[in-house]
N, C-alpha and C positions, 0 to 999 in steps of 0.2 A: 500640492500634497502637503497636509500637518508636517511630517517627519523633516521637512524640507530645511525649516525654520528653525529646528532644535538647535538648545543651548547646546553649547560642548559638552558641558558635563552632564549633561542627561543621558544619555549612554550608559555612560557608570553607575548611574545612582539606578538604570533597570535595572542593571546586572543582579544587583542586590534586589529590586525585586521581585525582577521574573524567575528566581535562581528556587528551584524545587527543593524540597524536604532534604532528599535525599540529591545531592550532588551531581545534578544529569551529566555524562558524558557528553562531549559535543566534540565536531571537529567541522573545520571551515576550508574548504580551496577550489583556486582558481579549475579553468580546464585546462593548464598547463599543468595541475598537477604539484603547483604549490602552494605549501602549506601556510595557510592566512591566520589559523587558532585553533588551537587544540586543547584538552585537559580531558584526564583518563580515559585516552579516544585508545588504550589497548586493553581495557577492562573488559570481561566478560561478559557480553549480554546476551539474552534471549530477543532478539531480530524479531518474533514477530512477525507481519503480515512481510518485512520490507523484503521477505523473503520471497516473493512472490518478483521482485527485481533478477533474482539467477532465473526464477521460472522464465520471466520472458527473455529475459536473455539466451537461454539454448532453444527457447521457441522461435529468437529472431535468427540465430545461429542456421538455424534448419531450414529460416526463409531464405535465407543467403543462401547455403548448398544447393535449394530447389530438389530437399527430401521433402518438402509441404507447400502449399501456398495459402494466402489467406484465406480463401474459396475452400481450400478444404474442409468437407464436414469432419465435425468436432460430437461422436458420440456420447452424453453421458452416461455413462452406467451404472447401475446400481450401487458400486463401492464408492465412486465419485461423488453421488450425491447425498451417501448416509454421513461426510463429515459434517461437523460442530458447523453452526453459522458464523460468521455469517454468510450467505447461501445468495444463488442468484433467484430463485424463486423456481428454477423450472423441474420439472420433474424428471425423475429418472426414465431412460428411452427418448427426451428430447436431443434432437439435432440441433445444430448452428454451425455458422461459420467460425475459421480460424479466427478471422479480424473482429467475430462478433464476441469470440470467447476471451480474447486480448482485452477486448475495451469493458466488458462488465469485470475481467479478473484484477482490472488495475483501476477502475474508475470504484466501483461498488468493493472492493476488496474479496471478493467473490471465493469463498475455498472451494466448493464446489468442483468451479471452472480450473483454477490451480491443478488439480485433478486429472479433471478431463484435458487438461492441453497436456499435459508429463505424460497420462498416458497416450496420446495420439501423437508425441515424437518419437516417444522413447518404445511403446505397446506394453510396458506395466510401469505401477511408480516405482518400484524397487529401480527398475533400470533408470528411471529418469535421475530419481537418488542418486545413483550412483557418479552419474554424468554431471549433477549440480556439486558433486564432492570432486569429482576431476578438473571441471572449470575451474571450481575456485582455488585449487592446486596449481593451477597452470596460471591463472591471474597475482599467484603469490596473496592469496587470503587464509595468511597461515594461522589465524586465530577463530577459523570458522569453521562448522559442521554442520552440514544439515541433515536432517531426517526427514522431511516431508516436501512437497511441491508450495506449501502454503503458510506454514510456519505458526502452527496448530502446536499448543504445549508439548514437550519433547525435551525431557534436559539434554540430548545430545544434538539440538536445534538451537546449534547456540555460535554467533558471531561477538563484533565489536566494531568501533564507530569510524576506525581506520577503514579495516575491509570494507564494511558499508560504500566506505570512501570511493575507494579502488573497485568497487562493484558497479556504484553511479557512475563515476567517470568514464569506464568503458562502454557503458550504453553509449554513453553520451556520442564520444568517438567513434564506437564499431559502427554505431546505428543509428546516424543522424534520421534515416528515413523513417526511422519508427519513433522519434520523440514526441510525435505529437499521441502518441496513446498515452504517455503522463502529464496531459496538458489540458483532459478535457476533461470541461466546470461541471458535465452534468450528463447523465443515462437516462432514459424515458423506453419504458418498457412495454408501455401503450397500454390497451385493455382496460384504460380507468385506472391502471396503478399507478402510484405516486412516483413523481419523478426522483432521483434520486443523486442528490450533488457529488461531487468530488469530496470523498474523506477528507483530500489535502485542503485546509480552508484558506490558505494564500493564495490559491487560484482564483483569479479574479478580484484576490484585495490588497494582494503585495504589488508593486509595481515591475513587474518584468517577470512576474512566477510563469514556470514555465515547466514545473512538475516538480517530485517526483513520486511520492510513498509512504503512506503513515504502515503503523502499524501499532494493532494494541491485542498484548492477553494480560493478564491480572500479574503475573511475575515478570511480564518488562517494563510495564509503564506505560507511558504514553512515547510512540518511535516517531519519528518522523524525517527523512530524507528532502531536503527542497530544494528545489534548484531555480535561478535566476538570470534572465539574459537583460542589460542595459549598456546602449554604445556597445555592440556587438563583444562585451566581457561577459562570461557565464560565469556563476559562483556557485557553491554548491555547498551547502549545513549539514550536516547529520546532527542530531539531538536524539540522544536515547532517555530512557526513563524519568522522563515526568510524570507531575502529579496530576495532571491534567491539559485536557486541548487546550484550551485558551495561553496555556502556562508555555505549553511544546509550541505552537504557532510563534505567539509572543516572541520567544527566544530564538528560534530560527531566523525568523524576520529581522531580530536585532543582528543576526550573527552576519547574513547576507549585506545586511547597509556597512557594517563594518568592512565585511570584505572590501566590497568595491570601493569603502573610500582607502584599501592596502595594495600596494605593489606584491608584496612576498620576496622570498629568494629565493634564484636559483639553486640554493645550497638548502633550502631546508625543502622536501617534497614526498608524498607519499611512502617515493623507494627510499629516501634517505632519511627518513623520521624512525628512529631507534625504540624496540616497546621499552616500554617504562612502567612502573607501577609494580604491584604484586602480580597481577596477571595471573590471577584466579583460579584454582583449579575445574570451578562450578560455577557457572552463570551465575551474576546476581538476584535475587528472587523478592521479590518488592507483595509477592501476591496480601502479608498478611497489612501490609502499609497500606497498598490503592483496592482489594476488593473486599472492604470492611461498611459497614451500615454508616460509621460516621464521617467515612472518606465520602462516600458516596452521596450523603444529605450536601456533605461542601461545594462536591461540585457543580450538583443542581443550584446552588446558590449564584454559580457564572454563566447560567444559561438563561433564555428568555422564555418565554411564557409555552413556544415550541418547540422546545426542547436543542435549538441550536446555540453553540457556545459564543458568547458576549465578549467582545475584545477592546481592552483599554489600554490598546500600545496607539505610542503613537506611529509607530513604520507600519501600521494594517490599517487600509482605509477600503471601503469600496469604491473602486476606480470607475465605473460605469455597467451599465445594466448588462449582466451577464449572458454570455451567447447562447441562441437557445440550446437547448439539451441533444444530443446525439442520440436517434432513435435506434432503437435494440427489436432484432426479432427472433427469432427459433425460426429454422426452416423447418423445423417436423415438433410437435408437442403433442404427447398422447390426452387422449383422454382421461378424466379420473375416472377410478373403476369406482361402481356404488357398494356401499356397504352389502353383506351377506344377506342382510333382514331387508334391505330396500332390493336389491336382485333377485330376491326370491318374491317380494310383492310383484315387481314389472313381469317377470314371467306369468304369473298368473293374470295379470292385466294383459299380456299378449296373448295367452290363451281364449282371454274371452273376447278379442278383437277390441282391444283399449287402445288410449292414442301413445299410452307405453311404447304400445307392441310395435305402433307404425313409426315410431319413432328410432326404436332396434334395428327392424328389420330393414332401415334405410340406410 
C-alpha cells in the first residue's frame, strides 16, 4: 500500500490540507471506547443520513427481542414513500423483506426505507421518534435529538460528533451479527438498473473499512462515520461537515491510520471526555456555504468524467476488484397505473377486442 511508505511528517502537512473551509468536527476511537482525537466533537450538527444509525439500531433491538425477523415483510406506504430522495426507487404498496429494507436503508441511504422500517417496529414514525429519543437518552447522547427515521432537514434533528461516537460503538458491540449491513460495497436492483455502490467510498479503498455511514443535506455538510478493523483493532472516525466527499473520505481515512498507529488512555474515553466548546444552541447550518452554484461547479472539479469523487490521499487506494454487488428484490411491486388519457384509450381498445384489452383482462 502507498500510505505504507509515508514520511512522518506527511500527516501533518494533510491535516492542513484536507482541513475544510469551515473547521469539520471530528472525533477518533478505539472499541474500547478510548478517545484517540478529537476537536469540536460537542458542537451542534445536523447528523444527516447518519441518522439512519439509531434507525437500525432499534431495528436490530427488535431483531434481538424477536418483535420482528428479518423475513418480515416491510410494507411501504404511501407516507413512506412521499419523502425527499433519496429514494429506493420502488413504489408505494411495494413489499420486501426486513433484511432487504436494512441493506438498501444503509447501503443506498434510502429515506424511503428509514420510513417504512420505524413504521413496522414501532406502527407510526411518531412512535418510532419517540423510541430514537429514548435510546439515545439511555445511551447518554445528551447533545442529540431527532425528529425523523432518516435524517431529512429538521432543526430539531440535530446531534454531534461525540454521540455519533457513542451511537457507532454500540452497534458495533450490541450487534456484532449485523455489522456486516455497513460493510456492503454495493446494491444491484436488477431489471437493468444501475448498480449502485456504497455512499461510504472507503469501502473497498481503505485497508480494513468495514463501515459505517455518510450522510449529507445542504446545512451539515458532507458527515461521514467510518469504521476500521486491522490486527483485530477496530477504530472508528466521525467527520461532520465538510466541503465535500473526496475532502470527508480523505480525512477519515487520515484520522483512522492515526488511530491505529495510538494506544489512547484509559483515563480519557467517550464517558470521561468533558463538552467543551460554546455548545450551540442551534445546529450549525453551512446550507448558504455548500449549496451555492460556485461550491457546487468546485466540486465537480474532484470528480471524474462519471460523476464519482477523485481521491489524492495517500491512505485511499483500491485494494482489489470489489465484491460483487448484493442483489435487492421486492417480494410484491405494484404495477404503474396509466395515465387518465391512456386508460381511457385501453378501455376503448378493450372494447373493440384490441390486444389492450387482452392484455387487461389477463
Amino acid at each position: 500500500m502507498r500510505h505504507k511508505a509515508l514520511p512522518f511528517f506527511l500527516p501533518f502537512l494533510l491535516v492542513l490540507c484536507l482541513r475544510p473551509a469551515a473547521a469539520a468536527p471530528y472525533i477518533t476511537i478505539d472499541i474500547n471506547g478510548r478517545v484517540l482525537a478529537h476537536r469540536q466533537a460537542f458542537d451542534r450538527w445536523y447528523p444527516a443520513s447518519l441518522t439512519k444509525m439509531m434507525t437500525a439500531y432499534i431495528a436490530f433491538q427488535a431483531l434481538e427481542a424477536g418483535a420482528i425477523s428479518l423475513q418480515t415483510p416491510i410494507h411501504l406506504s404511501a407516507r413512506a414513500a412521499q419523502v425527499a430522495p433519496s429514494r429506493s426507487g420502488w413504489r408505494a404498496g411495494s413489499t420486501l423483506t426486513l433484511d432487504t429494507a436494512l441493506t438498501v436503508m444503509l447501503v443506498k441511504s434510502a429515506n424511503d426505507m428509514a420510513n417504512a422500517v420505524g413504521e413496522a417496529v414501532k406502527g407510526s414514525q411518531a412512535a418510532f421518534v419517540a423510541e430514537m429519543n429514548a435510546q439515545a437518552q439511555r445511551l447518554g447522547m445528551d447533545g442529540t435529538h431527532f425528529a425523523n427515521p432518516s435524517g431529512l432537514p429538521d432543526e430539531q434533528n440535530y446531534s454531534n460528533a461525540r454521540d455519533m461516537a457513542v451511537l457507532a460503538l454500540q452497534l458495533r458491540r450490541s450487534f456484532p451479527q449485523y455489522a456486516h449491513y455497513f460493510d456492503i460495497p454495493a446494491i444491484d436492483f436488477g431489471k437493468g438498473r444501475r448498480v449502485q455502490p456504497n455512499s461510504n467510498n472507503l469501502i473497498g479503498r481503505y485497508d480494513g473499512a468495514d463501515g459505517m455511514k455518510t450522510g449529507f443535506i445542504c446545512a451539515s455538510g458532507f458527515n461521514l462515520v467510518a469504521s476500521a478493523t486491522r490486527g483485530g483493532r477496530t477504530i472508528i472516525a466521525v467527520v461532520l461537515g465538510a466541503d465535500r466527499i473526496d475532502i470527508r473520505e480523505d480525512l477519515a481515512a487520515q484520522l483512522l491510520s492515526q488511530g491505529f498507529r495510538r494506544a489512547g488512555s484509559a483515563r480519557v474515553t467517550l464517558a470521561t471526555l468533558r463538552p467543551y466548546g460554546d455548545n450551540q444552541t442551534q445546529a450549525v447550518n453551512l446550507r448558504g456555504q455548500i449549496c451555492n452554484a460556485a461550491a457546487s461547479r468546485q466540486r465537480m472539479q474532484y470528480r471524474d468524467d462519471k460523476g464519482r469523487p477523485i481521491f489524492n490521499s495517500p491512505f485511499i487506494d483500491m485494494l482489489s476488484e470489489a465484491p460483487p454487488a448484493v442483489e435487492v428484490r421486492p417480494l410484491y411491486e405494484p404495477r404503474p397505473q396509466p395515465a387518465a388519457g391512456k386508460k381511457a384509450h385501453n378501455s376503448r381498445k378493450a372494447a373493440a377486442g384490441g390486444k389492450s384489452g387482452a392484455r387487461t383482462a389477463g
